[in-house]
C-alpha positions in Angstrom: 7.0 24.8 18.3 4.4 21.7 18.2 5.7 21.0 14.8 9.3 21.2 15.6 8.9 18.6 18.8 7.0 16.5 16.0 10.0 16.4 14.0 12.1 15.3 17.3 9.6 12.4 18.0 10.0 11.1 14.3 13.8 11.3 14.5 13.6 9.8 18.0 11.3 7.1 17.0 13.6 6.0 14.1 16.9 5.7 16.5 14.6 3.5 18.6 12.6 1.7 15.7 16.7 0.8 15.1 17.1 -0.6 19.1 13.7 -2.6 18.8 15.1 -4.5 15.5 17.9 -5.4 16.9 16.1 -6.5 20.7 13.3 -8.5 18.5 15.9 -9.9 17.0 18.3 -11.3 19.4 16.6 -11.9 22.3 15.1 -14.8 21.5 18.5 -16.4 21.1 20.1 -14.8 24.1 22.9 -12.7 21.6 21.3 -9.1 22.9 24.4 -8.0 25.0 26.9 -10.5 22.6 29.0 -7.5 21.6 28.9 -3.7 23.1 28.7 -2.4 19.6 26.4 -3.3 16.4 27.6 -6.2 14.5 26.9 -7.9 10.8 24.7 -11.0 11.8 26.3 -12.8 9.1 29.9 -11.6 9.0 30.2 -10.7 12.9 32.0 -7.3 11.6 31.3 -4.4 14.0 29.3 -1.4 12.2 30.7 2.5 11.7 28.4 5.0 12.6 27.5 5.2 9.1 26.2 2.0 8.8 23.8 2.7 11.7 21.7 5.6 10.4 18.4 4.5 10.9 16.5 3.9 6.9 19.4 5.8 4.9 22.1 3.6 5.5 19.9 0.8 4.5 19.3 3.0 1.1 22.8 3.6 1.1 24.1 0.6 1.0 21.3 -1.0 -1.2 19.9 -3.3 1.6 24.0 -5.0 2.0 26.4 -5.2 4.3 29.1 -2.9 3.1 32.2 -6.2 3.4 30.0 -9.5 3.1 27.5 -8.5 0.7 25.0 -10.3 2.7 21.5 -8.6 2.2 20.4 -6.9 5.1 16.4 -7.8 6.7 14.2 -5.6 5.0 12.8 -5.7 9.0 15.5 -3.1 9.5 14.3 0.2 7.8 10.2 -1.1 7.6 10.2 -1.3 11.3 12.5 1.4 11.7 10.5 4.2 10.1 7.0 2.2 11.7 8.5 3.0 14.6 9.7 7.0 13.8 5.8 7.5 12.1 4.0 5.9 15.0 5.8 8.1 17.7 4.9 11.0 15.8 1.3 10.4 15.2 1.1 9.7 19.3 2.6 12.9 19.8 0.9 15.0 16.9 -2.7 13.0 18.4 -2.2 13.3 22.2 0.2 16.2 22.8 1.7 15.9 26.4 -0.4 13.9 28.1 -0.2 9.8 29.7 -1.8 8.6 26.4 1.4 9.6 25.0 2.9 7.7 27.4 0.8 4.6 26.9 1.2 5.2 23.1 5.0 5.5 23.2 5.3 2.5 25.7 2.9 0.5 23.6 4.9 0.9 20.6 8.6 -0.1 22.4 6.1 -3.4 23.5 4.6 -4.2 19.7 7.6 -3.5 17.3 10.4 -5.7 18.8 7.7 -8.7 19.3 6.7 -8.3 15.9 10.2 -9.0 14.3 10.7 -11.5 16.9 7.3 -13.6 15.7 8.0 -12.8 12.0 11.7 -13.6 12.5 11.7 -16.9 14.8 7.6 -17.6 15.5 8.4 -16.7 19.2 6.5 -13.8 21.6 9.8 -13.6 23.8 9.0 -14.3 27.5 11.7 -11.5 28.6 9.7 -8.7 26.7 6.6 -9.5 28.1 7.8 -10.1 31.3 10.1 -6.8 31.1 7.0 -4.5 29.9 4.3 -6.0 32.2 5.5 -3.9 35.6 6.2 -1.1 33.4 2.2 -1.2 32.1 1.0 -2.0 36.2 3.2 1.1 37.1 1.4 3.4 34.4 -2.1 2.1 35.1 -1.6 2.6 38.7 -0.4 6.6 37.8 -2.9 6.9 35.5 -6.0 5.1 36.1 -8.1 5.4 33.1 -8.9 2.4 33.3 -9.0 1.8 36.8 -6.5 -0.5 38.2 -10.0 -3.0 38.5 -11.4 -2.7 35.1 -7.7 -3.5 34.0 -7.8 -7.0 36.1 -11.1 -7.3 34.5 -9.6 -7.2 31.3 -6.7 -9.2 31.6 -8.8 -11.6 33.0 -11.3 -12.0 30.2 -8.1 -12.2 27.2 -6.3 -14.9 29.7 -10.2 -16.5 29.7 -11.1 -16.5 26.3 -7.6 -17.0 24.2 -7.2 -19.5 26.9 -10.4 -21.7 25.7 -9.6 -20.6 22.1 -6.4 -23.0 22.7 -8.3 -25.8 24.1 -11.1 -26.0 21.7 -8.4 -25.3 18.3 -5.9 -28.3 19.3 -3.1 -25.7 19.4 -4.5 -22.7 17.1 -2.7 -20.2 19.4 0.3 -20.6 21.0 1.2 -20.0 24.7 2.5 -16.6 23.8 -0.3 -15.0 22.1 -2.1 -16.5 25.4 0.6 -13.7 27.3 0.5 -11.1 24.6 -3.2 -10.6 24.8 -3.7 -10.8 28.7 -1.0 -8.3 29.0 -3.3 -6.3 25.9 -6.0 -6.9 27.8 -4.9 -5.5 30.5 -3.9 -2.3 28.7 -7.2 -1.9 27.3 -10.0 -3.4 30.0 -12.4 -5.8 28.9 -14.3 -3.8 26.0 -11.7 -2.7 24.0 -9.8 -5.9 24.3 -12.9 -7.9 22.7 -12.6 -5.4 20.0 -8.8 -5.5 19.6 -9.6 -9.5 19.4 -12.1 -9.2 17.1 -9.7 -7.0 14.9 -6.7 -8.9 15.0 -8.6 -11.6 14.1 -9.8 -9.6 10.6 -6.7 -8.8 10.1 -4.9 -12.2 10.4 -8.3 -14.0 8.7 -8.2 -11.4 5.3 -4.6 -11.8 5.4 -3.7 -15.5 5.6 -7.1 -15.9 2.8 -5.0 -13.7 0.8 -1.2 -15.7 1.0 -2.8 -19.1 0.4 -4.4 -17.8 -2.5 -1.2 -16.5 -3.3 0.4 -19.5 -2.4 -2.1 -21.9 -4.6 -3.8 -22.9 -1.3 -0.9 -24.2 0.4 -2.8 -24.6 3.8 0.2 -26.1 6.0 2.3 -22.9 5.9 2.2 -21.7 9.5 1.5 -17.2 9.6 3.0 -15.4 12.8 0.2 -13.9 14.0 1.7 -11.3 16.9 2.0 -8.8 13.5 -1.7 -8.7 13.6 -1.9 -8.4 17.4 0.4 -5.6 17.4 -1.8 -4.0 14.7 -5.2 -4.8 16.4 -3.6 -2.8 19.4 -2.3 0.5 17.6 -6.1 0.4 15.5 -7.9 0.1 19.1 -4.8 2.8 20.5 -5.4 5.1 18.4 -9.6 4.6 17.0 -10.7 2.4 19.7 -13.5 4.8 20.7 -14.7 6.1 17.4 -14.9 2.5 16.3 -17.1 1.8 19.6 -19.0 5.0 18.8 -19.8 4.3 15.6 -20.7 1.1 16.3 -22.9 1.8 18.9 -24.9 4.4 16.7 -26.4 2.0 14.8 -28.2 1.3 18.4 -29.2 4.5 19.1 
């Protein structure tokens, strides 16, 4: 049975890693309700249900629309199956419980920002501004945090990005200032210097990595919500065994 409602959560996860494309997408430009039905972006043609199987349709059609030709975003079926794996590890991890919950809710938050930052550098105001009751509402359910030690939290990411900004001429932008108070938040104060200190590895080892690739081309400007969105899955799903481990070396 627990495999079989696995199975659902990665089918489900895929027709929803599908929805979040197309909301990272288009919300920043205001075209999410432009048409009732999906659309070509470059040919305006409305899809078939064919052309809107989450992954295999992308396979299908070799990564082109089916009358323009245009190639499709490879952000399609990469965020579409991120989407359908993550869902299922929450599940297969937490069974039915509010971390599920958190998980699931966390996920619907990270993936559309994500192809909105890689897509147009934005952290959409609307998202975060859609997602933030929804987070109060689940903390106040579930307290774990408490309510407090979630204030506390979003207090010291608003705090410290905050000063980040001031002291890097612009380093961070005003959304990454939002996305991590919300994160912080979610987390309280301990886990969100960790998620900071990870997303900050990650976007560090990464951008080393493209300007070496790019013959040191240090003017190319790196959307770093991808890494904040990662940082927050690693601390989702390891945060304590991270801060255990880390804290045995103290023992």
């Amino acid at each position: 049975m627990h495999t079989t409602v696995t199975f659902i959560f990665f089918i489900y996860g895929l027709v929803f890693g599908s929805f979040f494309n197309v909301v990272g997408l288009r919300v920043p430009n205001g075209t999410l309700f432009a048409q009732t039905r999906s659309y070509c972006d470059t040919c305006q043609r409305t899809l078939t249900w064919k052309e809107l199987i989450p992954v295999w349709s992308f396979l299908r059609q070799r990564g082109r629309c089916k009358k323009c030709k245009e190639k499709i975003s490879l952000l399609y079926p990469i965020m579409e199956l991120a989407t359908g794996l993550l869902a299922t590890i929450t599940f297969y991890q937490y069974g039915w419980s509010e971390q599920t919950f958190l998980g699931l809710l966390l996920i619907a938050l990270i993936i559309p920002i994500t192809v909105s930052d890689i897509a147009y550098r934005k952290i959409p105001n609307k998202l975060l501004l859609f997602f933030t009751p929804l987070f109060i509402l689940l903390r106040i359910l579930y307290p774990q945090p408490s309510f407090w030690i979630s204030l506390l939290g979003a207090s010291l990411a608003f705090g410290l990005v905050f000063v980040i900004i001031l002291l890097s001429n612009g380093g961070m932008g005003a959304g990454d200032l939002k996305y991590f108070t919300l994160l912080g938040f979610i987390f309280g104060p301990v886990l969100f210097l960790l998620l900071f200190f990870v997303a900050t590895l990650y976007g560090a080892v990464t951008g080393m990595l493209i300007m070496k690739l790019k013959s040191g081309n240090r003017k190319m400007t790196i959307p770093f919500a991808p890494y904040i969105g990662l940082a927050a899955l690693t601390i989702f799903y390891f945060g304590e065994t991270i801060l255990q481990w880390y804290l045995s070396f103290f023992s």
